[in-house]
C-alpha positions in Angstrom: 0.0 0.0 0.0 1.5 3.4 -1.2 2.2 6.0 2.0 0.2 8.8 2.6 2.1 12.1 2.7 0.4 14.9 4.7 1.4 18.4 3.9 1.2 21.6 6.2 3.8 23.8 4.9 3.6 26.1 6.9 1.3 24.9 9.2 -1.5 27.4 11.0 -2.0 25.5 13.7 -0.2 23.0 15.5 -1.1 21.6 18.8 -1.6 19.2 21.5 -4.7 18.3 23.2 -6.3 15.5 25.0 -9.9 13.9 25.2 -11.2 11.7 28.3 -10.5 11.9 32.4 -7.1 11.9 33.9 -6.0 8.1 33.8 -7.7 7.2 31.3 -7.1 10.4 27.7 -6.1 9.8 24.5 -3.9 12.6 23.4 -3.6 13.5 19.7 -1.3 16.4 17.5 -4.1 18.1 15.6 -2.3 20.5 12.6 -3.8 22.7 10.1 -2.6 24.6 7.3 -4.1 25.6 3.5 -4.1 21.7 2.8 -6.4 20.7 4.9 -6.8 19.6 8.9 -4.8 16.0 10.6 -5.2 14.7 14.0 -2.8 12.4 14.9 -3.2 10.2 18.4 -0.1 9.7 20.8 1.1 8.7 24.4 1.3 11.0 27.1 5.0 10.1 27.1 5.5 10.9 23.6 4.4 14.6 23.9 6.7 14.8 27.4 9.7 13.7 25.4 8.6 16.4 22.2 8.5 18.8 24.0 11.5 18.2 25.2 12.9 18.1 22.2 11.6 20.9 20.7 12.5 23.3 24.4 16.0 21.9 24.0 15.7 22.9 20.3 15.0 26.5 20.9 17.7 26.4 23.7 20.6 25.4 21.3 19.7 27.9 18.6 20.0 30.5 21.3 23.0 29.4 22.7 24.8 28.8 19.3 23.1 31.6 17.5 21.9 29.9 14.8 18.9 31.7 14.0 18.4 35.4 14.4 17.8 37.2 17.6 14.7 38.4 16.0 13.4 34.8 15.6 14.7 33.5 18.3 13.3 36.0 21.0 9.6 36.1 19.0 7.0 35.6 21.8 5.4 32.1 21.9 2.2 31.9 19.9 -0.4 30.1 22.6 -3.7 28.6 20.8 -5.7 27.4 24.1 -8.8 26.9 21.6 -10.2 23.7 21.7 -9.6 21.4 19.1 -11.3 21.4 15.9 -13.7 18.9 15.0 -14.2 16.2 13.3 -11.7 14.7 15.1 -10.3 12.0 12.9 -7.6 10.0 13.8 -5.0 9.7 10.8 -2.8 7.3 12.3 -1.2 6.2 15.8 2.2 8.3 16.0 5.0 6.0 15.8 8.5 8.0 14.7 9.1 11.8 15.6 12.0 13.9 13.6 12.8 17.4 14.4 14.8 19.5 11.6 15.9 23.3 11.3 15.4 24.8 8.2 16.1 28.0 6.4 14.8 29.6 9.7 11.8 27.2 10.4 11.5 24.0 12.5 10.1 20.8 10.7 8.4 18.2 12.5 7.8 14.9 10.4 5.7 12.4 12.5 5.5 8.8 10.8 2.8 6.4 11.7 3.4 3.4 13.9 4.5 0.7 12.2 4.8 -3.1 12.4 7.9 -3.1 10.1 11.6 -3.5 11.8 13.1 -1.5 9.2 11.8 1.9 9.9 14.8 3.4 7.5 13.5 3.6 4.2 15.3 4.5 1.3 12.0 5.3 -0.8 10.0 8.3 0.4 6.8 7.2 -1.5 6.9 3.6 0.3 6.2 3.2 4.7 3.9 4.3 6.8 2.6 7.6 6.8 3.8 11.0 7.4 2.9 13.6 8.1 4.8 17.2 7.8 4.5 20.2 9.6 6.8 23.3 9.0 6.6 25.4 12.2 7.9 29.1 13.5 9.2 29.7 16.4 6.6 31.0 18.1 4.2 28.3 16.9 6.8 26.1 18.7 7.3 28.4 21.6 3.3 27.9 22.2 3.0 24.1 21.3 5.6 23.9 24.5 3.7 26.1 26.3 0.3 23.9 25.9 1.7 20.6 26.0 3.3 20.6 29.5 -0.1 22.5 30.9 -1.8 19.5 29.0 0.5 17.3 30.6 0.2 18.3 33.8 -3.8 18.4 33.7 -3.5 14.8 34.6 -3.2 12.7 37.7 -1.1 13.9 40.3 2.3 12.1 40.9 2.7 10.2 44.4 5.8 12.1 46.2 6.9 8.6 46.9 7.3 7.0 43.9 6.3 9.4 41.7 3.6 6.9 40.0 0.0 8.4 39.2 -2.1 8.4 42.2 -5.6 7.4 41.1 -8.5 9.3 42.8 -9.0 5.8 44.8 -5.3 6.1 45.7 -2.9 3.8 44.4 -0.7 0.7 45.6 3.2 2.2 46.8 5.9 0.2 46.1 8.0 2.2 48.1 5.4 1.6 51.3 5.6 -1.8 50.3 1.4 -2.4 48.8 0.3 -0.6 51.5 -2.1 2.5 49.5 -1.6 6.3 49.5 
């Protein structure tokens, strides 16, 4: 089956949101440009360690002044609307590249896949991808919204730091006993 290539170049939206109760959302990317809307789904650990990525991104482009100050110090662009509906998912996010281009950050987020050989030398064969050329700012706010996303959810035990359920939750460091 031939991949599907999603466009947003640039994207006008690009965010993170998640549907259902703490314990039990599904989080999906949801981007949007002049080709159209995607919604991708991912784990909660997956838009922890993106966000990462792209923070530590905009660190090292200020520290080795790589893009111009203007850029660089451009005020995060926050969308705390709601995402848009329908919400279809396109695929379960498997792969997550981050590039810097000519000024612009591209993400490229390739579906799942059952395949061991996620390397492929043909673009038009593997799972699909999707491609999102970003600012700065639209980065600065996708940060911004993820981690207040993130931490929207269960509450870490001080312990262990496992999610405390609102029942409480089984410690392993107080050996079963609940918190």
């Amino acid at each position: 089956m031939p991949r599907i290539i999603y466009r947003h170049e640039p994207a006008t939206r690009f965010i993170v949101s998640a549907i259902g109760d703490p314990g039990q959302r599904q989080f999906f990317i949801q981007v949007k440009s002049v080709d159209g809307l995607n919604s991708v789904t991912l784990e909660k650990s997956q838009v922890i360690a993106l966000t990462e990525r792209l923070e530590e991104l905009v660190r090292e482009l200020r520290r080795g002044k790589l893009a111009s100050p203007e850029v660089i110090s451009a005020a995060p662009d926050l969308d705390n609307q709601p995402m848009e509906l329908p919400i279809d998912e396109d695929f379960q996010v498997g792969v997550i590249s981050i590039t810097w281009e000519n000024e612009l950050v591209v993400v490229n987020i390739q579906a799942a896949s059952q395949d061991d050989d996620l390397i492929l030398d043909d673009i038009d064969t593997g799972p699909d991808l999707l491609i999102a050329t970003l600012n700065i700012a639209q980065v600065k706010g996708f940060c911004e919204r993820a981690m207040s996303i993130v931490n929207a959810g269960r509450a870490a035990c001080p312990f262990c730091g496992l999610p405390i359920d609102p029942l409480g939750h089984l410690c392993p460091r107080a050996n079963g006993y609940r918190r």
